[in-house]
Structure formats: structure tokens, C-alpha cells
DRENVEX-548554 format. One line per field, with one value per residue (C-alpha): x, y, z. Coordinates in Angstrom, 3 decimals. Example, Ala and Ser with C-alpha at 12.3 -4.5 7.8 and 13.67 -1.06 7.14 Angstrom:
% DRENVEX-548554
c1: 12.300_13.670 .
c2: -4.500_-1.060 .
c3: 7.800_7.140 .
This chain:
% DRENVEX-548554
c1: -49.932_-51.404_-51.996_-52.178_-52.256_-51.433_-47.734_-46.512_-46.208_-45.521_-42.291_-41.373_-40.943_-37.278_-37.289_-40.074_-38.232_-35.603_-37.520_-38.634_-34.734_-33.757_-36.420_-36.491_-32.944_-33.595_-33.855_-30.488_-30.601_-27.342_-27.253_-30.764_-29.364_-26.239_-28.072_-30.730_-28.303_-26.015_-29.316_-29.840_-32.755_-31.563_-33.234_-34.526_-38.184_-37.078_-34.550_-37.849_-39.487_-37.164_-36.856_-40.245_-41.292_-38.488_-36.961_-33.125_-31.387_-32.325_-31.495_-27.916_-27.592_-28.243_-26.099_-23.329_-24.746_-24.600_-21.439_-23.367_-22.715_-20.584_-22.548_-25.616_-24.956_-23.153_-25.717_-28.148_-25.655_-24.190_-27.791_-28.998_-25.399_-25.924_-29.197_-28.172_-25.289_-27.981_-30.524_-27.875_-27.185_-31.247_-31.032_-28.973_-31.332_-34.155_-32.752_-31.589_-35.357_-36.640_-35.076_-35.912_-39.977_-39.305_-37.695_-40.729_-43.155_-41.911_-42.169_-45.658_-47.145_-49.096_-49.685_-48.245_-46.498_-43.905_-44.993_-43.678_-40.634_-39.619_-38.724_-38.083_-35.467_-32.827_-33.928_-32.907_-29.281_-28.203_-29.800_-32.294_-35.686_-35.922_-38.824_-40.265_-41.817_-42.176_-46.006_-47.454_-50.307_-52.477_-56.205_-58.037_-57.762_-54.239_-54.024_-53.886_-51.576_-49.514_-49.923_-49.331_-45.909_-44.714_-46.382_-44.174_-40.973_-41.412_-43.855_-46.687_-49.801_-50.312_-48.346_-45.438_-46.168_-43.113_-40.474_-42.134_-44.459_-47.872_-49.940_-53.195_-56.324_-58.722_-61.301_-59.060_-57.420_-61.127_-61.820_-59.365_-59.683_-63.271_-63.274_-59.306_-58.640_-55.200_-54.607_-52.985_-49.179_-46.599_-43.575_-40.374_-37.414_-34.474_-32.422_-30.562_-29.210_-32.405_-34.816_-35.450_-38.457_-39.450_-43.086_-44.905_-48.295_-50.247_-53.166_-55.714_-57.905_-56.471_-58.791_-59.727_-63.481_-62.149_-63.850_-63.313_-62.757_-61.441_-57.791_-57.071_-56.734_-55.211_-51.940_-51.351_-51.697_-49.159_-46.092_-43.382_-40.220_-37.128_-33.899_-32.854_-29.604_-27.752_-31.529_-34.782_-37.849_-41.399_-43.256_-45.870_-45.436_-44.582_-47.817_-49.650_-46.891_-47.552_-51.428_-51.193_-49.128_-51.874_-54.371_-52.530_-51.659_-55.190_-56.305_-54.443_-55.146_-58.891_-59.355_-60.117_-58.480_-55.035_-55.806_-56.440_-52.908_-50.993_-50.107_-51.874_-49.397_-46.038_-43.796_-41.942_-44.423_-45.312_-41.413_-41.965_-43.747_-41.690_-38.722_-40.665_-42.633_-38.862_-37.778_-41.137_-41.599_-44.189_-44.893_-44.776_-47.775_-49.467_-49.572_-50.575_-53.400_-54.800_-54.605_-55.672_-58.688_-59.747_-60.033_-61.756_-58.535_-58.257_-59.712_-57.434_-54.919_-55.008_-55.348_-52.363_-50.390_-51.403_-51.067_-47.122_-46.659_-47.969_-46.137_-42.810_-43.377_-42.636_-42.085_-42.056_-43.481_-44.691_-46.568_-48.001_-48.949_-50.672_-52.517_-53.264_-55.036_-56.626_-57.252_-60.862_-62.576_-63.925_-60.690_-61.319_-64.365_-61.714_-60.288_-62.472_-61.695_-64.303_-64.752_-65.734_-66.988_-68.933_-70.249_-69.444_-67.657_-65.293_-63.545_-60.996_-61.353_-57.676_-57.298_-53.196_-51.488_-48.261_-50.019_-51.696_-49.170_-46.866_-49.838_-49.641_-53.516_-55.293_-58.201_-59.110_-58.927_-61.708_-65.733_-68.393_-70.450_-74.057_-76.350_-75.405_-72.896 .
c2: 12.703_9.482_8.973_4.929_4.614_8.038_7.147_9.219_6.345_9.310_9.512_12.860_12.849_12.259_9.419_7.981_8.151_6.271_3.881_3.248_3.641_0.821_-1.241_-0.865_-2.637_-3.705_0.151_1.385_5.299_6.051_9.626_10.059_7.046_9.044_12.803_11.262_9.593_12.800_15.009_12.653_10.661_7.267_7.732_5.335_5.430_4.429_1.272_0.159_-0.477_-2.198_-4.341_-4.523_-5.168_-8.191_-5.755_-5.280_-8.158_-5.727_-2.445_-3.147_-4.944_-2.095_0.297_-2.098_-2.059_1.912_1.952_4.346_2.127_4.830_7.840_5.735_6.115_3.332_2.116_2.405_0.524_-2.121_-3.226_-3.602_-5.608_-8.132_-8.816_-9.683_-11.687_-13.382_-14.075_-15.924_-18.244_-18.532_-18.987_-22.575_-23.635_-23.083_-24.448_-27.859_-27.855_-27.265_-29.722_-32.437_-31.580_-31.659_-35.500_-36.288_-35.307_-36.785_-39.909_-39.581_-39.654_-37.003_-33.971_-30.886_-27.559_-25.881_-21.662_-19.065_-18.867_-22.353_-21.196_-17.337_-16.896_-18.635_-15.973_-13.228_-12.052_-13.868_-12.691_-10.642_-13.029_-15.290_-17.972_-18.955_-22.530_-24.511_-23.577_-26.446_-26.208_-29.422_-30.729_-31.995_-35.675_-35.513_-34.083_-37.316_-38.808_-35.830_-35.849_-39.282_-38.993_-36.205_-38.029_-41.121_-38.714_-36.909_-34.320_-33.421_-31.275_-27.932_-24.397_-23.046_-21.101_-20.053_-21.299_-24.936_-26.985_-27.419_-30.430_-29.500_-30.571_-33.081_-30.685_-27.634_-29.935_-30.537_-26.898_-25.432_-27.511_-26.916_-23.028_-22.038_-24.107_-24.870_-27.688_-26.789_-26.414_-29.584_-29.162_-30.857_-30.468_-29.534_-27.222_-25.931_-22.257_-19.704_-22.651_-24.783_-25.846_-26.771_-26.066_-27.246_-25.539_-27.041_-25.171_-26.500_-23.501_-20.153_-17.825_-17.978_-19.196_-22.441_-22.581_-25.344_-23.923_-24.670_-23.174_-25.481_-28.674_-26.429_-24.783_-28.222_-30.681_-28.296_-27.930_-29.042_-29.488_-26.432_-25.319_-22.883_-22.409_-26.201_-27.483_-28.156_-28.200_-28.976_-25.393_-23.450_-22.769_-18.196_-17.600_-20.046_-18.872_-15.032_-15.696_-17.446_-14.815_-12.119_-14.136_-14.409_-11.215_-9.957_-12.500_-10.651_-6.624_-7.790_-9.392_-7.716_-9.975_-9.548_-5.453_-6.089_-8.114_-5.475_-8.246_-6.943_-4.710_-6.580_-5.213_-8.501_-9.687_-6.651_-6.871_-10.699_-9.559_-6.908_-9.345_-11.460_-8.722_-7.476_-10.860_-10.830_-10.727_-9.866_-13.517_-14.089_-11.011_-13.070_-16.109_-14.297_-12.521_-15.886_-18.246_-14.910_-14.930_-18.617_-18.943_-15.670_-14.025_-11.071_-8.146_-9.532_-9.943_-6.359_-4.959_-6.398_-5.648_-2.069_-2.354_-3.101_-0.670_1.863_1.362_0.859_3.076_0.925_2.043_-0.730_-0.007_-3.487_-3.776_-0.400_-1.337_-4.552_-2.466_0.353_-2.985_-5.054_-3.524_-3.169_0.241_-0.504_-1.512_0.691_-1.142_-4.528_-2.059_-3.564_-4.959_-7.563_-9.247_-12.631_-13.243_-10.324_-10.205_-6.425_-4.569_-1.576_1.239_2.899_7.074_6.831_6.005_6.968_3.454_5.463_6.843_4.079_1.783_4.032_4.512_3.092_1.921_0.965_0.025_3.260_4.549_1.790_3.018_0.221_-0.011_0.600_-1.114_-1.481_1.465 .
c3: -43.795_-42.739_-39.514_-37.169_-33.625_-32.784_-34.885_-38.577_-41.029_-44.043_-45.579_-47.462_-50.931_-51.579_-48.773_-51.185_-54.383_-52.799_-51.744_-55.381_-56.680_-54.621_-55.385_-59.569_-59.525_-62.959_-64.357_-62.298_-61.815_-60.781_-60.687_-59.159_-56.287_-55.763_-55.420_-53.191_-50.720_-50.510_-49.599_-46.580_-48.316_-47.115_-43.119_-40.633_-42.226_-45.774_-44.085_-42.222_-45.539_-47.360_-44.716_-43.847_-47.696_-47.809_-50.692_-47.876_-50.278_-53.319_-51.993_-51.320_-54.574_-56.428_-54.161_-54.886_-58.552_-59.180_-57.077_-54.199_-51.351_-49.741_-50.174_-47.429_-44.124_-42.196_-40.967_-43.342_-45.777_-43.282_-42.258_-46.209_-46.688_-43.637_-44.347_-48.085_-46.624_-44.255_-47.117_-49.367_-46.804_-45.634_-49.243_-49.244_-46.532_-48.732_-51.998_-50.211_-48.652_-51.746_-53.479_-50.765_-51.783_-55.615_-54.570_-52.234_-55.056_-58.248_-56.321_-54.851_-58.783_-57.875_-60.677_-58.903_-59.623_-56.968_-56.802_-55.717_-53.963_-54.828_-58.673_-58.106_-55.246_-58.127_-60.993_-58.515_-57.941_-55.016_-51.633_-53.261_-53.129_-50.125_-49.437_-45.956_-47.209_-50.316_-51.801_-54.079_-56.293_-56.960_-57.701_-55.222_-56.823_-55.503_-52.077_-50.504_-52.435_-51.653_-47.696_-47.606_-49.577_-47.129_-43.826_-44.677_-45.273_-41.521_-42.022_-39.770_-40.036_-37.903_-36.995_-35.346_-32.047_-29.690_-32.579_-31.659_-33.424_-32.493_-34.265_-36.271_-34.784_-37.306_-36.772_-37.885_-40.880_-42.141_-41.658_-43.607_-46.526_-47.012_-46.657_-47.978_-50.661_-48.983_-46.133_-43.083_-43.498_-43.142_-41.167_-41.269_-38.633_-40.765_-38.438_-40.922_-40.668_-40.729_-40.867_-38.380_-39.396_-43.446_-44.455_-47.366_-47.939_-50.488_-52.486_-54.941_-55.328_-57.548_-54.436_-51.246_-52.333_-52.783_-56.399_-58.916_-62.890_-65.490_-64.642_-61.960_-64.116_-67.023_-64.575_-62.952_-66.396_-68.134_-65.207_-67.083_-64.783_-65.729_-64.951_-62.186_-61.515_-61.079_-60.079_-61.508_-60.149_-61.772_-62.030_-64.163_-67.636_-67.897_-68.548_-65.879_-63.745_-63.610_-63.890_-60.598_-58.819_-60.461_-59.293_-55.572_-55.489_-56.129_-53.689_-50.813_-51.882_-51.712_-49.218_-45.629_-42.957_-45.341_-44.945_-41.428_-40.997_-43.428_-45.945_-48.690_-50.539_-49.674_-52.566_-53.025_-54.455_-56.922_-57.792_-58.726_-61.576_-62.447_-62.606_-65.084_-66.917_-67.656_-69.175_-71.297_-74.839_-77.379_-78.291_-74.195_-73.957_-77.132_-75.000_-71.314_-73.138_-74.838_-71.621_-69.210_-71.807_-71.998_-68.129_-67.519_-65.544_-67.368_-65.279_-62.384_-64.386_-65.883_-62.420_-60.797_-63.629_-63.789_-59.898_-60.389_-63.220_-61.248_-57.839_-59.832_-62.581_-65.093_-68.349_-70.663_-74.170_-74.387_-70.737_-71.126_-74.868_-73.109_-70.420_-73.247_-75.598_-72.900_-69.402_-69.104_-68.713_-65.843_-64.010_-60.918_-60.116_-59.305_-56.881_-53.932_-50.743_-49.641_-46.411_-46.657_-43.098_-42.941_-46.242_-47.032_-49.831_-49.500_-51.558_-50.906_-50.269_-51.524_-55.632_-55.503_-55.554_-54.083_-51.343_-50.316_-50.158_-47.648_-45.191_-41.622_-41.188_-45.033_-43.506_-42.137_-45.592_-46.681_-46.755_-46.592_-50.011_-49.541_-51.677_-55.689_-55.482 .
């Protein structure tokens, strides 16, 4: 039991099999669903989760999948189906926004690639992947050219405090870009149902040490624009593509402040690779392993993908073939959280994936590294 604050964050075990039922939707266990529910596994704690992982849209679509939805409670099953109602129409929001930055962008001239969010909530089932803002990946050579395009359309730079906006100071625009590798967001007024407000966050750095490699130029040279659903948008090729969401991914479970804020281990993000790792082929693990290896992303790469097979149990010959051939001996040493202000290193005292992801306060579970340990 892992205690935070005084409050039990622990689930029991069936509650956390459930958990991982309803989130798997592309391995349906019917039967195992169906026993679960009827023993009373689907309880407050395992709701809070789902919804607090972004996974709500997912869980009800594979009750309604495996034909269950009557054996949840009702409110355990009317709150998974709303929110799934509400994320198909948050959904339309965020494909017409979408679409608007694909049109802003193809005019600037500018090389860019839409991430994220912007390609994956259309590969979903409907209301199963939403997206908060439209992430774009560019060189530095074309950041300007970018800002200007979307300054002249109605965006300006800064946050959202209070559901308002708030502009960006120049101090805090400079600041940002020299030390994130990302500018400060752009916002847009849209009003549109479930988003007021569009943002646009541009990156041009694969980490948060704002480095410049060889990757960079590669990902952004080679977006190619494809099909998703009715639209297209200009993306990644697969294998750029799920590099950069390793690379993200690892980004966040490593670094402190995300511990701190309890973003590190979001599992909509572990089940964006799963979705693709399921469409994958061996000619697609071919081509992962040879780009992974020419821009020295392998170790991350290896982790994060051991990462999701663990948490979802994944039992793909061909991932756990790729893990089996290329993960590095060494992996556990990648399993580090460092703190960039501070200029420490931790470990976790807790190795189990499972375990760690379901407890209330990670970084009390972190020890400082002394020395070379």
C-alpha cells in the first residue's frame, strides 16, 4: 500500500486488472471483463483512473465492444459513456482546429510536421483519443517564419489563467526558447464547443536540453503529408513518428518537475504506442531499428517500448522479439529521473512498472544518487 498526503492511492488486485482490461481495447477479454465487473471490480478508484489517465473514451468502447456494458454499475458505465459522447464532439472542435493550422502552415513555406494528437485522435475509434492543442515540430531556421504566419492569422503568444488569456512577456518568450526547446504556446479564440481557446505549441528540440543532432533535420525533411480519416495533415513518417513519442515520452518519466506535477506516466500516451506497435510489421520493426540506430535513439527507444509492453502486457511475438534482439543490457540504468535545476539523479526504490504507476506520490519512492552509483 502506497501511501500520499495521509490518502490510500492502492487499488486491490482485481480493481487493477480491470483497469488494464479496459485499457488493452485492442486484445478484448470478454470473459475476464464480464467476471471482473460481476465481482464488483468496476469501483470508484478504478473510474478515477481512467478518467484521470484520459483512457474514459476507451473504457466504454470496449464495454460496448465485449457487450459488458450492463454488468458496470450505472454509474460507473453512464460516466465512461458521456465522457465518450463528450470527447467525439471535443473531437470536431479539434479536427476543424486542426485543420485551420495544417492551412496556416502549408502557406507559411516553412518545413514542419503536426505530432501528436493532431494525427492520432483520427486512428482511434471515435471518442477514444482526444487532443488539447495542435503540437508542431520544426528547426530553428523556421520558427519565425512560423510565428509570423500564425501572428498574421490571430494568434498571440502567452497562457491561459482563469479560462482567459494572458499575453507572454518578451522576457518569458526569450526564456523559454533558449532553455525548452519549445516557444511559448499561441492561442487563438475559436469558441467552439470544449475549446474556447486553440493552442499551437511549437517544438524544435526532440528533449528538454534543447540540443541540436542530427534527428532534428532528419524527422522534419522527411514529413510527408497523409490521410486520416476525410483529412490530411503533414506528419512524421511511422518510424520518425513513434521515435518522437519514445523520445517524448522518455522526456516526461525522467524528468523531475513532470514527477513532481504527476505527468510522467499518463497512460494515453503509453497506449499511443500500443495502438501503433499493434498496426506494426516486421519490415516496419526493420525500419524503427535502422533510423532508432543512425540517430543514437535506441536505449530510449528500447525503454519506452519495454515501458508500454510491460504496463499493458503486451504480448506481441514481434515487439517482444524486438526487445528480446535490441534492448540493451543495461536498460535499467535509463530508468533515472534527473532534475535539471538541481543537478541531481534519482532511482527509484520501486523496479515494478505496475506498482509504480498506481502510486499516489512517485517521488517519494525516488533516492538521490550519490556519486558514480
Amino acid at each position: 500500500m502506497i501511501e500520499s498526503g495521509g490518502k490510500d492511492y492502492s487499488m486491490n488486485a482485481s480493481e487493477q486488472e480491470l483497469f488494464w482490461c479496459l485499457c488493452r481495447f485492442l486484445d478484448p477479454e470478454r470473459e475476464r471483463i464480464a467476471a471482473l465487473l460481476q465481482a464488483g471490480a468496476g469501483t470508484p478508484a478504478v473510474l478515477g483512473q481512467l478518467l484521470y489517465n484520459r483512457m474514459a473514451g476507451v473504457a466504454y468502447h470496449m464495454l460496448a465492444k465485449t457487450g459488458t456494458q450492463d454488468l458496470a454499475s450505472r454509474e460507473f458505465r453512464n460516466t465512461l459513456r458521456d465522457v465518450r459522447l463528450l470527447s467525439i464532439e471535443k473531437n470536431q472542435s479539434f479536427v476543424q482546429c486542426r485543420n485551420r493550422v495544417a492551412e496556416i502552415l502549408e502557406k507559411s513555406g516553412a518545413e514542419y510536421a503536426l505530432l501528436k494528437g493532431a494525427y492520432l485522435c483520427e486512428l482511434y475509434p471515435a471518442g477514444c483519443r482526444t487532443a488539447n492543442d495542435v503540437d508542431v515540430l520544426t528547426e530553428g531556421k523556421w520558427i519565425t517564419a512560423i510565428g509570423n504566419a500564425l501572428q498574421e492569422a490571430g494568434f498571440r503568444q502567452g497562457y491561459i489563467k482563469g479560462g482567459r488569456f494572458v499575453p507572454a512577456s518578451r522576457q518569458e518568450i526569450i526564456h523559454r526558447k533558449m532553455t525548452r526547446g519549445e516557444t511559448v504556446p499561441y492561442f487563438l479564440e475559436v469558441g467552439l464547443p470544449y475549446m474556447p481557446y486553440l493552442e499551437v505549441d511549437i517544438n524544435f528540440s526532440l528533449d528538454y536540453k534543447n540540443t541540436i543532432d542530427a534527428a532534428l533535420p532528419a524527422f522534419v525533411s522527411e514529413a510527408k503529408l497523409r490521410n486520416i480519416g476525410e483529412n490530411q495533415c503533414r506528419t512524421l513518417s511511422d518510424s520518425h513518428f513513434l521515435l518522437h513519442l519514445c523520445m517524448h515520452l522518455y522526456k516526461e518519466a525522467t524528468t523531475y518537475p513532470w514527477v513532481q506535477m504527476g505527468r510522467d506516466m499518463n497512460l494515453y500516451k503509453f497506449c499511443d504506442l500500443y495502438v501503433l506497435l499493434m498496426q506494426y510489421t516486421l519490415q516496419d520493426y526493420k525500419n524503427l531499428a535502422e533510423e532508432a540506430e543512425k540517430y543514437g535513439l535506441f536505449a530510449q527507444c528500447c525503454w519506452v517500448l519495454s515501458a508500454v509492453q510491460t504496463l499493458l502486457q503486451i504480448e506481441d511475438p514481434m515487439l517482444l522479439g524486438f526487445l528480446a534482439r535490441y534492448a540493451p543490457r543495461d536498460l535499467q540504468k535509463l530508468d533515472r529521473v534527473v532534475d535539471p535545476a538541481g543537478k541531481k539523479e534519482f532511482v527509484y526504490e520501486t523496479p515494478d512498472l505496475q506498482q509504480r504507476f498506481f502510486a499516489g506520490n512517485r517521488i517519494a519512492l525516488l533516492r538521490e544518487v550519490q556519486g558514480d552509483a
